[in-house]
N, C-alpha and C positions, 0 to 999 in steps of 0.2 A: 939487766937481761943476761942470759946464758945463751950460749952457741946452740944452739939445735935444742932448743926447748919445746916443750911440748907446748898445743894449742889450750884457749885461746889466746892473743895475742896478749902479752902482759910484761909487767916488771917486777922487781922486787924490792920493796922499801924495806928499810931498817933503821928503827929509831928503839934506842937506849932498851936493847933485849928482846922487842919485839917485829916480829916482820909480819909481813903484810903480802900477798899477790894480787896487784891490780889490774884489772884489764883494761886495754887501752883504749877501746872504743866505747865503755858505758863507764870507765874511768870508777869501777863499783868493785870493792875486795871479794876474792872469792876464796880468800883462804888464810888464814891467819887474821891478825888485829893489830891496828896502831892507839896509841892513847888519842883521844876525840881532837888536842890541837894539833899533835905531830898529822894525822887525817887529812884537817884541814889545809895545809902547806902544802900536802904532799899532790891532795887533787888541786890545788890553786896552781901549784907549780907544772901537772899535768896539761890542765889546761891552755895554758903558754903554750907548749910545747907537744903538743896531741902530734902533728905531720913527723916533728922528728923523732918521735917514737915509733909513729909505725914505719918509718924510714929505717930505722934502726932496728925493726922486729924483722924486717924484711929481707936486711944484711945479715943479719944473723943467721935466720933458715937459713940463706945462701952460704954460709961460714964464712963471710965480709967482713972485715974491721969494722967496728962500730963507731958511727960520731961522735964526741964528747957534745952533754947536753950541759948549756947553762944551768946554775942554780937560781935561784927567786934572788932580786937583787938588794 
């Protein structure tokens, strides 16, 4: 996530060249492409952790320190 990013809520993944913009509440790319299994990690790993993203979209607008999130274990 970026400080004062624009809407809708989202992150930005990056695997080997390619990014991604995922939004956080249909967890569905709306910009860019991952390869189909970095994808799959990325929305598994999402959905763990769906609250502390938007916890962390929410700091953000605000220009709040961001929480560090676990990776998949």
């Amino acid at each position: 996530m970026y400080f004062d990013d624009h809407h809708p809520p989202h992150f930005h993944a990056e695997y080997s060249g390619h990014e991604a913009l995922i939004d956080v509440n249909t967890l569905t790319v709306f910009s860019g492409r991952l390869p189909a299994r970095a994808q799959a990690l990325v929305t598994e790993w999402a959905t763990l952790h769906h609250e502390e993203l938007l916890s962390d979209w929410h700091k953000a607008k605000s220009l709040e320190p961001l929480e560090k999130i676990e990776p998949l274990p």
